[in-house]
C-alpha positions, 0 to 999 in steps of 0.5 A: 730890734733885738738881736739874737745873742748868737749873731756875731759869734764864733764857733770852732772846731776842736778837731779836724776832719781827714780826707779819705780817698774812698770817701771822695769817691763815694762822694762823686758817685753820689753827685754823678761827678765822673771826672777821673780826676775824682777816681785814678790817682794817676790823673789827679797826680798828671794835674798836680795834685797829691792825691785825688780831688774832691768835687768842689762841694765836698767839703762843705757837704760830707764835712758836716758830722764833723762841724754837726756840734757847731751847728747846733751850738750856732743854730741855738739847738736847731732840730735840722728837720725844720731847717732848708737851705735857701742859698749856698755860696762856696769861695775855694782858694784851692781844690781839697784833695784826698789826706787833706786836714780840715778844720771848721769855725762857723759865724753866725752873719745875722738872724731875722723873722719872717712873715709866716713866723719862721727865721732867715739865718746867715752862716759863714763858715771858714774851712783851713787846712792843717797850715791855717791856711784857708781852703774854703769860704762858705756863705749859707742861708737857711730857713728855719721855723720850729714846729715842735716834735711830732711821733713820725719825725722823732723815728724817722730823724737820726739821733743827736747823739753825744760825741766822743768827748761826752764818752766816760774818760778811758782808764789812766795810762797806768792801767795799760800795758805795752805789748812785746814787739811793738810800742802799742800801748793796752788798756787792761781788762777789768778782772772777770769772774765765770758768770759776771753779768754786765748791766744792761744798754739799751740802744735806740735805733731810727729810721735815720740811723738805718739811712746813715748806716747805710750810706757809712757802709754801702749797703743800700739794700731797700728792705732797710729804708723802703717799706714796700720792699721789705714786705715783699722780703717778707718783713713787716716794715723796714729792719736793720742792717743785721751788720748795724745790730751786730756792730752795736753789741761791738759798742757794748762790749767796748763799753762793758770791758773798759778797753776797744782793743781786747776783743779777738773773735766776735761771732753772731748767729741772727735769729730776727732781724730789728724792724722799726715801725713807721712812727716809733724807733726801736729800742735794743737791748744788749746783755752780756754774761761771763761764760768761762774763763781759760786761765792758761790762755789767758783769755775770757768768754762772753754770752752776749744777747740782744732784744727788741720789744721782747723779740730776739735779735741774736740767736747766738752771739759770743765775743772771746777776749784777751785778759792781758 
């Protein structure tokens, strides 16, 4: 019987993931875990720990975007829609706790067909902290099977997006400059000229996305994720946090100018709120124009809008930016 080319392999992280103190919390409320010790630094600190613990499945559960590329290079590009879990086994050595630095590596322990044409695949993973030393060991079983793509799943799944490493290279050292008063190093902003027009980006937005910036941000408000609620608010269907729009006009900036630290003042007034249709995701493009230019302040305005399907999100958006 041929073995699958990825049985036996191991994949490892390039960076690690930093506990957050909020995020345990967030994570405890999620599985209804009330233990204080999840909650008040006191009473983690009474048990000797240095800052408050995490529910033993939190590392191998909110840890996942952080080892996402690593389950895809070890499910051989797996769409996570056609994967379930069918066991999990968790071996902790000690208990994760908030400042912990955590690293990931993955081994893919064996693959095997099943009758109804499917696959049963073994994962160990093997979580360190910034010692080396091992903190958790996580056996998986999942079942997958490929049933291709269909309309509905591609608007509902959250989008495989690149990482930051795939994110065109920042500008050299020597293009930055080290502000007064501080050894924060700048990145310069590319001149700008009075009516510049920066190219287009157009955003793809999911059903997915709308649930995972929901769960980032804590607004969990129906109308973005339940059909029914948001035609009782007088929406067609579901509709984007009007803060997820507004952040990814953010993105564009930073992506247009070059820099992430540059804009002072972003203002958004929201004409029509993104609504994403049951079986399509929804497409929004940003623009962006000079407006004019304060030599004295040394500082640039920028006339951003954005549209999907010919419709308006933005009613009137502006970013102010420092030139040096």
């Amino acid at each position: 019987m041929r073995i699958h080319p990825t049985v036996g392999r191991r994949y490892t992280a390039t960076d690690h993931y930093e506990v957050g103190r909020e995020k345990i919390r967030d994570f405890a409320r999620a599985v209804q875990d009330f233990h204080p010790a999840h909650w008040a630094d006191t009473v983690a600190r009474d048990l000797g720990h240095p800052g408050l613990l995490a529910p033993i499945t939190f590392p191998s559960a909110v840890t996942f975007p952080a080892h996402r590329k690593l389950m895809r290079a070890a499910l051989d590009g797996y769409d996570p829609a056609h994967l379930l879990h069918v066991e999990q086994e968790i071996h902790s050595n000690r208990p994760v706790t908030a400042g912990d630095r955590l690293t990931h590596d993955i081994t893919v322990d064996s693959r095997r067909s099943t009758p109804a044409g499917g696959e049963l695949i073994a994962l160990t993973t093997t979580i360190h902290d910034d010692t080396g030393a091992v903190v958790q060991t996580v056996h998986t079983t999942l079942a997958g099977r490929d049933h291709g793509s269909s309309p509905t799943a591609e608007a509902l799944a959250m989008l495989d997006l690149p990482g930051p490493e795939t994110i065109r290279t920042p500008p050299s050292p020597e293009a930055a400059d080290v502000r007064s008063g501080g050894n924060v190093r700048r990145t310069a902003v590319p001149d700008l000229r009075q009516g510049q027009e920066f190219p287009a980006r157009t955003v793809r937005l999911t059903r997915g996305e709308l649930v995972h910036y929901a769960g980032v941000s804590g607004d969990i408000n129906p109308i973005h994720w339940h059909d029914a609620a948001a035609r009782h608010a007088g929406l067609d269907a579901v509709a984007a946090h009007g803060m997820l729009t507004m952040g990814l006009g953010a993105a564009c900036l930073s992506e247009w100018l070059g820099t992430a630290d540059r804009v002072v003042a972003y203002y958004v007034q929201f004409a029509r709120p993104v609504v994403l249709e049951a079986h399509r995701p929804a497409d929004v493009t940003f623009r962006a124009v000079v407006r004019s230019i304060d030599p004295v302040a040394m500082r640039a305005t920028i006339s951003l809008t954005a549209h999907y399907s010919d419709t308006p999100a933005f009613g009137a958006a502006s970013a102010t930016v420092e030139l040096v």
